[in-house]
N, C-alpha and C positions, 0 to 999 in steps of 0.2 A: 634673596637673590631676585634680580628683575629676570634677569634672560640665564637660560641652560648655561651651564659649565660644558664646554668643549675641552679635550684633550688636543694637544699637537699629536700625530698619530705618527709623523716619521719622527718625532724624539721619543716617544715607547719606544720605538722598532732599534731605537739606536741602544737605549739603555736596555734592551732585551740581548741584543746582538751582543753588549759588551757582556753581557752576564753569562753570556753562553759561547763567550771568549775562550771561558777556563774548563779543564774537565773534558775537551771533545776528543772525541774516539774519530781520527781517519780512517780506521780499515770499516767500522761500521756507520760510522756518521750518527752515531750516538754522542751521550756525554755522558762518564764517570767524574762524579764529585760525592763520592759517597762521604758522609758523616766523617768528620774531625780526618779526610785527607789531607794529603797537600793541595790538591784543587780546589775544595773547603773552603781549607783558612784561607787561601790564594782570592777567591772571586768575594770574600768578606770584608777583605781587606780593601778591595777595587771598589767595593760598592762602597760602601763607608768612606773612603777617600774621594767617591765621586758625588756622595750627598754632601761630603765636608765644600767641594767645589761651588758647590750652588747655597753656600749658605746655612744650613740647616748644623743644627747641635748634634754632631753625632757622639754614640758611645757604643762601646761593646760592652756587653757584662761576663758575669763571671759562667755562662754557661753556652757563649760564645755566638749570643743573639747581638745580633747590631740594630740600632737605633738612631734615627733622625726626628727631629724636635722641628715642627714650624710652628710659630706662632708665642702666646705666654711662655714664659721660662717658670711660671707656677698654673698650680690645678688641676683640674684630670683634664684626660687628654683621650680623643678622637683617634684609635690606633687603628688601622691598617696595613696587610701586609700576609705575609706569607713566606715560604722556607727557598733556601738557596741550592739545598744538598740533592742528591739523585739516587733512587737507585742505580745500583749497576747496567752501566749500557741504557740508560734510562733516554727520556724523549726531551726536548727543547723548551715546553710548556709547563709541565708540572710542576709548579711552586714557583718554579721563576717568573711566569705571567702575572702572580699574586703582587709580586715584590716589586716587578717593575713597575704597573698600573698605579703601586700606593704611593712610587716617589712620583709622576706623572702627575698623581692627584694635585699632590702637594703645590710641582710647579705650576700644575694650570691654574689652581687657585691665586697662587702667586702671582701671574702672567693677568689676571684677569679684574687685579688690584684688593682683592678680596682680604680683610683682615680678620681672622677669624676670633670668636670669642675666647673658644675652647683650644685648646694648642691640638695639632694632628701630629700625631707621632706614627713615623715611619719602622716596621719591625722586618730584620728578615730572620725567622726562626731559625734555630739550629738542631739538624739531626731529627727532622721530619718523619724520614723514611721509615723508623725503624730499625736501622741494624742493631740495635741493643736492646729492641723490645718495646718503648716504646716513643714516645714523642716528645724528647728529650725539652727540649729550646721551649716550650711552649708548656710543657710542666712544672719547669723550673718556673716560667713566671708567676704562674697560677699557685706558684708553693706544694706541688704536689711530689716534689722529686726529694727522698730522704737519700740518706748517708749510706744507710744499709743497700740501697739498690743501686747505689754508684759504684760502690765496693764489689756486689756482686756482679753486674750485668754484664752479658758475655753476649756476643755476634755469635753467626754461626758456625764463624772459622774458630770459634771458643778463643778469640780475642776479646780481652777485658775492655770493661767503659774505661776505667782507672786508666789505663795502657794505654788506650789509643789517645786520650785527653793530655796524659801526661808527656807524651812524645812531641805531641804538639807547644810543648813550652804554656799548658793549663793545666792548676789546679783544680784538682774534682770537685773537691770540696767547694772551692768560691759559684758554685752551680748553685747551690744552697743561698747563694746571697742574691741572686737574680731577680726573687719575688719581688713581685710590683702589689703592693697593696690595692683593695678594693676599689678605695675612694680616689686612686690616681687615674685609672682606666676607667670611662664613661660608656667603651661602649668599643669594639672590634669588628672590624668591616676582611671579610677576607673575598678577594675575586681568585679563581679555579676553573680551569678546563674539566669537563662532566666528566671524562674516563670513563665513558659509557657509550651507550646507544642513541638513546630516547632523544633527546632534542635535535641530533640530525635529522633522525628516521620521524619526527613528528615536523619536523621546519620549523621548529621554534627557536628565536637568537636567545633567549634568557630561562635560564633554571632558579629558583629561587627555592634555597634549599630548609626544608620547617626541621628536618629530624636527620641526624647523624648515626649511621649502623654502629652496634659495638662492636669490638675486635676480641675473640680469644686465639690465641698461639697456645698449642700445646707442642710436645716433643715426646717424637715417638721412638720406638726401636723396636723389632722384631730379631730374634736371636737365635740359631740355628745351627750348624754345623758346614763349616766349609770342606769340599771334598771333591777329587778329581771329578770332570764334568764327562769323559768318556767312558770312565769304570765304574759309576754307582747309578743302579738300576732306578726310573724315574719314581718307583713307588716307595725306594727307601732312603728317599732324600729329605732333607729338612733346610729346604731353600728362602730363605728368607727374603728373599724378591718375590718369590712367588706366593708366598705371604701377604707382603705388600700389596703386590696386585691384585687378588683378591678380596683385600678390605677396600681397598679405593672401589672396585666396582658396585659397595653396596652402599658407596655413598649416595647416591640420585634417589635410593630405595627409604634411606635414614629422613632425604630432606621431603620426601613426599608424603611419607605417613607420619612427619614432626614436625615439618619446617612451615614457611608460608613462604608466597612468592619474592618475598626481601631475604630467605635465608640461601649463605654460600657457605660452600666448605672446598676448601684447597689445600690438595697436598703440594707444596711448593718446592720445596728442598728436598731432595734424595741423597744418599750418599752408601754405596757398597763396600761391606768387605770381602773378601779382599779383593775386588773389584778388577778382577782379572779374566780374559776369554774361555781360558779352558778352566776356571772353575768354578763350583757351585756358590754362590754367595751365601757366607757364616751369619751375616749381618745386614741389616737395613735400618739406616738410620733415619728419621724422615721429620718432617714438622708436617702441622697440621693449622690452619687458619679458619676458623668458623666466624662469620657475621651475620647480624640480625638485626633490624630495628625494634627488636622488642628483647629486653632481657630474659623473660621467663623462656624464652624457646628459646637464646641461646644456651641457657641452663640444661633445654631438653637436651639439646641438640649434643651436645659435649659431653653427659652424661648417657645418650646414645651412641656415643660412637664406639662404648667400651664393650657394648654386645658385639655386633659385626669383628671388631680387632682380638676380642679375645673365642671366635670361632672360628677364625683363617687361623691363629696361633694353635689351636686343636688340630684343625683340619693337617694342617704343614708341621707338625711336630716341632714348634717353636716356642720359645719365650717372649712375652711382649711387654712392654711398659709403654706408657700411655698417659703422661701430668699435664697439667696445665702453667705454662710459666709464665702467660702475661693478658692481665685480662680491663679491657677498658669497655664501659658502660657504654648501652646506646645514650644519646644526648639530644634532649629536645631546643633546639636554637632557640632565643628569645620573640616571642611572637610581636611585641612591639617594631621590632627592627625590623623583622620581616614584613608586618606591614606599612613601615614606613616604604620600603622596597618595594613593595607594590604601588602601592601610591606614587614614586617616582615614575616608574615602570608606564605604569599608566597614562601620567601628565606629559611623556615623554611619545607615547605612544611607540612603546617598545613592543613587541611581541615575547609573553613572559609565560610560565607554570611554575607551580608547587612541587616539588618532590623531594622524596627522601635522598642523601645521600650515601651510597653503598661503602664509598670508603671512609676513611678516618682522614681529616682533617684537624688543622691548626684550630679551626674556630671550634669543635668540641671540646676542646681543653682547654680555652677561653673561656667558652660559655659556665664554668665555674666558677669563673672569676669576674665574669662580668658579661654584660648582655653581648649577643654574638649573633651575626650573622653570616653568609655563604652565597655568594653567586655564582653560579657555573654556563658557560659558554660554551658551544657544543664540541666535540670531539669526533673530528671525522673517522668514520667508521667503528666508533668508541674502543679504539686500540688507547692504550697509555704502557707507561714504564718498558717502551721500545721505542728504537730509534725512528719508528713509522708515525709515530704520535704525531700529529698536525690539529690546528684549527685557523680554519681560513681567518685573511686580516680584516678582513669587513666583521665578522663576529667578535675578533678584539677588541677590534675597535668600540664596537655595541657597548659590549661587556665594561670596557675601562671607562667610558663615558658614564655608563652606568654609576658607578661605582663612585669615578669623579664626583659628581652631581650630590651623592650619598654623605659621602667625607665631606664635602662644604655646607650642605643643608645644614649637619650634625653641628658641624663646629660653629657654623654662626648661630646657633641658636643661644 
């Protein structure tokens, strides 16, 4: 390329707006599109029908990932992109910013007469978030999603993968057929809001992410005795809240004498029984989320947490269980890609840094399958997965530019 790839910056805002059409919450000004909803399949549908608009080969496959095709209709291909789906009541930018930026790419390449060597393919992942544990849409492709865990995997309303897949008029099974061989994908570009602090609070427009944290999900329970809350005296109760509460406070204690400044643990889900005012809670059900950029501590960390959980289950006269049901590796991003990202960054005279990424990403389940990289744009006041999520549109903009530039360099090589 002679001169910078530009983005049209009010056709993102338009292709953003339509994505964030589906799924919105009026009382909170959120958006629900969780995994294999109807808002889901609803906004997959819209997109794909609006890359079919502008040209591009789209396809869905069988694990409900949509795809646009510029360029060759043979050889690997220059992927880009990112997930459609939301947490609950989730924010306007996570994953959707990824997805819109990659068809933008596409078009300003397009707009700008560029014929690329390598075809760019457009992805929007499916089932990002987690509700089934793990990163559905983006393991299938990497071939990492077996038959056994489709079968088994349950949310945490203990709704099935199978169920929710099959309601949707999808085979579980055709998930399995999803995988993208090695030598067709060259190389995955993902753009993401930081869901963090650090590059507001330092004034930097670009994160350039080298290392991706792992994730474990364990699922816990503390078990106890439910019993009137006015008649049983506080010393001979076996309160299984008050269990809970007690092991969570010694968590800051667990990550201080095991963890390092990248390690988090969150208790996120609670759920009581019999969850009622006047009486003592019999049960606590809870998950638990450990992350780390280094495996051997989160190994610590998880097999610390069974000290603390099994002395509040002494202390409160309780039962507890304590497994791990979903465990994904830290992942080191391909250092090639990153510094080509630098190097852009640079010739661009972008303001850029290095850092780890805390949460789980589409591009560490790539990076298995093929070199991966991460950009992240900052996140005002680093709230995410709430309807408060924001990042100003002059950082978008940075950021999709960014990204643009990346995806063209690649594919005309």
């Amino acid at each position: 390329m002679t001169a910078p790839i530009r983005i049209d910056a009010d056709r993102l805002r338009s292709i953003l707006d339509g994505i964030n059409g589906f799924g919105r919450n009026a009382a909170t000004r959120g958006f629900d599109r969780v995994g294999f909803s109807d808002a889901d399949m609803a906004v997959r549908r819209w997109f794909a029908a609006r890359m079919a608009e502008e040209g591009l080969a789209t396809r869905t496959d069988g694990a409900a990932n949509v795809w646009g095709r510029f360029g060759p209709s043979e050889g690997p291909a220059i992927v880009a992109g990112s997930h459609l789906d939301t947490v609950p009541n989730g924010g306007a930018f996570d994953g959707a910013l990824g997805v819109a930026a990659a068809f933008e790419a596409v078009l300003s390449m397009r707009d700008a007469g560029l014929v690329p060597k390598r075809a760019v393919e457009i992805v929007a992942t499916a089932e990002e978030e987690g509700r089934f544990g793990g990163m559905l849409g983006s393991q299938a492709i990497a071939g990492l999603v077996t038959r056994e865990w489709l079968e088994s995997a349950r949310d945490a309303d203990d709704v099935r993968l199978w169920e929710a897949m099959a309601a949707q008029s999808l085979d579980p099974l055709a998930a399995l057929d999803a995988r993208r061989a090695p030598e067709e994908i060259a190389a995955f570009l993902e753009l993401h809001i930081e869901q963090g602090p650090i590059l507001e609070r330092e004034g930097i427009a670009i994160g350039l992410a080298h290392t991706v944290s792992g994730m474990a999900s364990l699922s816990g329970r503390f078990r106890g005795h439910a019993n009137h809350s006015g008649t049983t005296p506080m010393d001979l109760r076996a309160d299984a809240f008050a269990g809970l509460a007690a092991f969570a406070q010694e968590i800051p204690t667990l990550i201080a004498r095991q963890g390092t400044a990248e390690s988090r643990i969150t208790i996120g889900k609670v759920e009581l029984q019999p969850n009622f005012p006047h009486t003592i809670p019999g049960e606590a059900a809870f998950t638990v989320i450990v992350r780390d950029t280094d495996a051997a501590v989160m190994h610590r960390l998880v097999a610390g947490l069974q000290k603390p959980a099994g002395k509040s289950a002494a202390d409160h006269d309780l039962g507890f269980d304590l497994d791990v049901t979903t465990w994904l590796d830290p992942v080191g991003l391909d250092p090639a890609l990153f510094q080509d990202l630098t190097a852009i960054a640079e010739r661009t005279g972008t303001p850029h840094r290095p850092m780890p990424s805390g949460a789980g990403h589409d591009a560490q389940t790539m990076q298995s399958l093929c070199p991966s990289a991460l950009i992240f744009v900052p996140s005002r006041g680093g709230v995410s997965h709430a309807p408060e999520e924001f990042t100003e549109w002059s950082a978008i903009v940075t950021g999709a530019n960014l990204l643009a530039e990346a995806v063209a360099e690649l594919a005309l090589r």
